[in-house]
N, CA and C atoms as a LAMMPS dump frame, in Angstrom:
ITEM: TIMESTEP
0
ITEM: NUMBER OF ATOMS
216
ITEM: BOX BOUNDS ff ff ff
-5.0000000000000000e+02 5.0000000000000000e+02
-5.0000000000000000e+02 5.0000000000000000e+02
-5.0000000000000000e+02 5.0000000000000000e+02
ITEM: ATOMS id mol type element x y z
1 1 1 N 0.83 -1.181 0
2 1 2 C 0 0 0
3 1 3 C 0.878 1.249 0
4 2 1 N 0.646 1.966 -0.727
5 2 2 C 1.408 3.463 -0.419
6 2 3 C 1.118 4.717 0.836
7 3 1 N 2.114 4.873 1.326
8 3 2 C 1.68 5.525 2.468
9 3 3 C 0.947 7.454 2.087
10 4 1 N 0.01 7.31 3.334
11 4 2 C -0.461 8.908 2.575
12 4 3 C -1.369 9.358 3.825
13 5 1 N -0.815 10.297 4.415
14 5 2 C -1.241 10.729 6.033
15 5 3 C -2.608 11.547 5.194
16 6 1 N -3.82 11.398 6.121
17 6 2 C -5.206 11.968 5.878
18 6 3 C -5.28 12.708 6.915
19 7 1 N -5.453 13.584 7.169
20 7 2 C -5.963 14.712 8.176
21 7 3 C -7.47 14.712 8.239
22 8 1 N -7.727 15.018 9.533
23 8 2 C -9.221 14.376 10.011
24 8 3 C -9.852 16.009 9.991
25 9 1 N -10.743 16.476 9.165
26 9 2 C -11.327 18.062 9.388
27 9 3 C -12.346 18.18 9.455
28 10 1 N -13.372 16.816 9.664
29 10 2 C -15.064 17.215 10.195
30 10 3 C -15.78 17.658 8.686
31 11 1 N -14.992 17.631 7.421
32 11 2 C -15.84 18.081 6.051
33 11 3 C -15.311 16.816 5.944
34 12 1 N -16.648 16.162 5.333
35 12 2 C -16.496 15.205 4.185
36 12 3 C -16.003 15.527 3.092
37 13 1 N -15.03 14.696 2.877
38 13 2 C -14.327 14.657 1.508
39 13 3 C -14.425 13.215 0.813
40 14 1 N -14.121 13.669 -0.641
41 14 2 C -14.499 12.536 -1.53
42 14 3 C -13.12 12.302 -2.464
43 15 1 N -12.94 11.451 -3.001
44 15 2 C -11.648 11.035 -4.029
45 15 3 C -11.967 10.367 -5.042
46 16 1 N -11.75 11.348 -6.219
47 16 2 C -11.884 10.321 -7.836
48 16 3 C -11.312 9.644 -8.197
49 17 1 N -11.921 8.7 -9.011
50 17 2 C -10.952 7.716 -9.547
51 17 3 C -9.135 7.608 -9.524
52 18 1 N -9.078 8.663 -10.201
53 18 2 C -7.58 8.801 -10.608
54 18 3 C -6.596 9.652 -9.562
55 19 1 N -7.718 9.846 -8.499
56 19 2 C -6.644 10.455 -7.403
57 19 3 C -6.685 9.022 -6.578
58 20 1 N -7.432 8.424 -6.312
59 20 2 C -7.443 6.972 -5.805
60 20 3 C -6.172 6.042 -5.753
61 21 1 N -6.042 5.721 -7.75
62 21 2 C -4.821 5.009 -8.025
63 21 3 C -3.531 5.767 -7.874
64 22 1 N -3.612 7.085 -8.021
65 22 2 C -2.371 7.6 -7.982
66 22 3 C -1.784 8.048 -6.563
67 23 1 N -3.215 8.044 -5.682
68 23 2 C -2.031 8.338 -4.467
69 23 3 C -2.221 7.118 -3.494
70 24 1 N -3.391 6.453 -3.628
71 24 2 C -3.488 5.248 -2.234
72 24 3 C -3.244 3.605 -2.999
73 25 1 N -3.728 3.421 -4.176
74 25 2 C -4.167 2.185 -4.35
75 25 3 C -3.251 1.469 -5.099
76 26 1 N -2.556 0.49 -4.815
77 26 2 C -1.212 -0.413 -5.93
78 26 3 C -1.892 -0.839 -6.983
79 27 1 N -3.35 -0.733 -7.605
80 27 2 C -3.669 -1.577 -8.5
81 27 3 C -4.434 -0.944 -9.711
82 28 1 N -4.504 -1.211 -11.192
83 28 2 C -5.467 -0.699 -11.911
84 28 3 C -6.673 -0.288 -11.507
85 29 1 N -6.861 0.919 -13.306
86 29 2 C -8.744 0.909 -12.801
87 29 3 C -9.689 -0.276 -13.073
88 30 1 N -9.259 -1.307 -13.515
89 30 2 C -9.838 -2.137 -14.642
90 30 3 C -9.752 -3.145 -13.012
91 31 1 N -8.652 -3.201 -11.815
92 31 2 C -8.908 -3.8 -10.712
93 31 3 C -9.788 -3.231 -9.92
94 32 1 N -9.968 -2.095 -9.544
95 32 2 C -10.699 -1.399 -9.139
96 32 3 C -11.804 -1.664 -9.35
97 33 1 N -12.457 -1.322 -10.428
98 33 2 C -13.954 -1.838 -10.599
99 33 3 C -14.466 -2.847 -10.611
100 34 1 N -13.65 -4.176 -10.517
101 34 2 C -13.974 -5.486 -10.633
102 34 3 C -13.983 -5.815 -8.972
103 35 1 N -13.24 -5.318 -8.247
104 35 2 C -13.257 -5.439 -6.849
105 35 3 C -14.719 -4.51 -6.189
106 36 1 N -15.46 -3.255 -6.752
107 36 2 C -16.075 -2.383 -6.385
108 36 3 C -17.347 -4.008 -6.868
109 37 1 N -17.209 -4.162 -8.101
110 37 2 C -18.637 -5.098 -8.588
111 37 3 C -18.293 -6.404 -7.198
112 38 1 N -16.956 -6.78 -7
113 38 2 C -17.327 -8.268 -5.905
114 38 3 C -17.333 -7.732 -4.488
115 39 1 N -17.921 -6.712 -4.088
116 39 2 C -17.796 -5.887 -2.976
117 39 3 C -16.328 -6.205 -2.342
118 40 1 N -15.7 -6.239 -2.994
119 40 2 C -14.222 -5.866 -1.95
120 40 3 C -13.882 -4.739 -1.746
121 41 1 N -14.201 -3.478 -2.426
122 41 2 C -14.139 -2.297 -1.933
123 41 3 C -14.953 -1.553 -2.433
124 42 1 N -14.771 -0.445 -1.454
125 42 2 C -16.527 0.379 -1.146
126 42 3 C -16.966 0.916 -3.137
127 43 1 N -18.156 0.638 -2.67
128 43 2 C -18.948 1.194 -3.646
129 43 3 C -18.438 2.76 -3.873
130 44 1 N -18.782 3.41 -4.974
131 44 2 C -18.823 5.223 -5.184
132 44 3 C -19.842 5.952 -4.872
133 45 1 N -20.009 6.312 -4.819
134 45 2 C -21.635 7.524 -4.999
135 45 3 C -21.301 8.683 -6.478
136 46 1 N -22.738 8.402 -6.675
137 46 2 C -22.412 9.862 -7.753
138 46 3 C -23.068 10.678 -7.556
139 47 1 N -21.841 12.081 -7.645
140 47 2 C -22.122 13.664 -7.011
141 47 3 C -22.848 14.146 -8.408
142 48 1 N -22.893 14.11 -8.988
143 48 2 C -23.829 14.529 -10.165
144 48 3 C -23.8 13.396 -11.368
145 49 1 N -24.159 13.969 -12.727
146 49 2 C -24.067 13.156 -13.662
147 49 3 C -23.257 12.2 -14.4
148 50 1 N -21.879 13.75 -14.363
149 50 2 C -20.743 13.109 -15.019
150 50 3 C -19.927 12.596 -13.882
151 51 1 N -19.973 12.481 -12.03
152 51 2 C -19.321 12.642 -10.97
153 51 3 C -19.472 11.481 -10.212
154 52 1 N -17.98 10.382 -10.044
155 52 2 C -18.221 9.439 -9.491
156 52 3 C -16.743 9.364 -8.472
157 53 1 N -17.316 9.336 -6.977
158 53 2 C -16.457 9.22 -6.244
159 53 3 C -16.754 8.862 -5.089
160 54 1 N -15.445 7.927 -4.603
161 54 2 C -15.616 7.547 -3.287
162 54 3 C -15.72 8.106 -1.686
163 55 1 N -16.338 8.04 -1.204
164 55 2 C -15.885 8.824 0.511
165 55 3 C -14.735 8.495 0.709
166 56 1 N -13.619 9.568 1.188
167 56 2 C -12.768 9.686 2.4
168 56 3 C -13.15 8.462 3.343
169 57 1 N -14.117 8.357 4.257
170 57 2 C -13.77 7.313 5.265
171 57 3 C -14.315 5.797 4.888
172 58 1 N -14.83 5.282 4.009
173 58 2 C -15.11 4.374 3.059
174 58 3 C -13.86 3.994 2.466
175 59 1 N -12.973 4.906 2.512
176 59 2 C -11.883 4.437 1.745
177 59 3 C -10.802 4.113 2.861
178 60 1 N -10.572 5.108 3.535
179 60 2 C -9.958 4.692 4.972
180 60 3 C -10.14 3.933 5.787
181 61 1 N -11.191 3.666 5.81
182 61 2 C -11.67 2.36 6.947
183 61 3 C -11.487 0.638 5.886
184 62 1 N -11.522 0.833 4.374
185 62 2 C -10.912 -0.202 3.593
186 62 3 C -9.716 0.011 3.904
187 63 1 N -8.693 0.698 3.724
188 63 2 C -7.127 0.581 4.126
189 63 3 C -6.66 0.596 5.107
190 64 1 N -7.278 0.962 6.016
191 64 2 C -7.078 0.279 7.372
192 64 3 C -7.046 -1.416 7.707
193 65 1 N -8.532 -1.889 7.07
194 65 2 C -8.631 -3.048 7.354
195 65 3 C -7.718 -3.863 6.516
196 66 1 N -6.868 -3.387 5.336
197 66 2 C -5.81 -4.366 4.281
198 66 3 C -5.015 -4.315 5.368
199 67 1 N -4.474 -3.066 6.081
200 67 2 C -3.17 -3.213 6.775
201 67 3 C -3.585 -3.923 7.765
202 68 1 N -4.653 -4.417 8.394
203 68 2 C -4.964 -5.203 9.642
204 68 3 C -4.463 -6.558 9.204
205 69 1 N -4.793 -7.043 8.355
206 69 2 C -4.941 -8.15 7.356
207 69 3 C -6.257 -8.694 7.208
208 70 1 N -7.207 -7.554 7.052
209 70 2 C -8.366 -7.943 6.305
210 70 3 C -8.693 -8.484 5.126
211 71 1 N -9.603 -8.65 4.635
212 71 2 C -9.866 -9.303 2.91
213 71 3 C -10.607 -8.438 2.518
214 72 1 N -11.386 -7.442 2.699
215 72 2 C -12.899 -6.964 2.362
216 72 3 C -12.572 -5.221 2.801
């Protein structure tokens, strides 16, 4: 996993795709979405039409649990 300190500020924040792979995730988008379809990691929400992104703590509470040695 790549390391990447999150600061905790009480606003929800969200992360797109391509900030995802490029700053937290070791794996394609083409892994990514195949893991999002076998629920291994969190679903997205979409902020509007063209707008698909994950929560901040949806995503943190998944990388937490890899470094625990979770599966899910």
């Amino acid at each position: 996993m790549k390391s990447h300190e999150i600061r905790i500020t009480g606003v929800e924040r969200y992360f797109r795709e391509k900030q995802l792979l490029r700053e937290f995730l070791p794996f394609s988008a083409s892994t990514l979405w195949r893991m999002v379809r076998a629920g291994t990691f969190p679903a997205p929400v979409k902020l509007g039409p063209a707008i698909t992104a994950w929560r901040e703590q949806d995503v943190v509470d998944w990388l937490n649990r890899q470094s625990a040695g979770g599966q899910s």
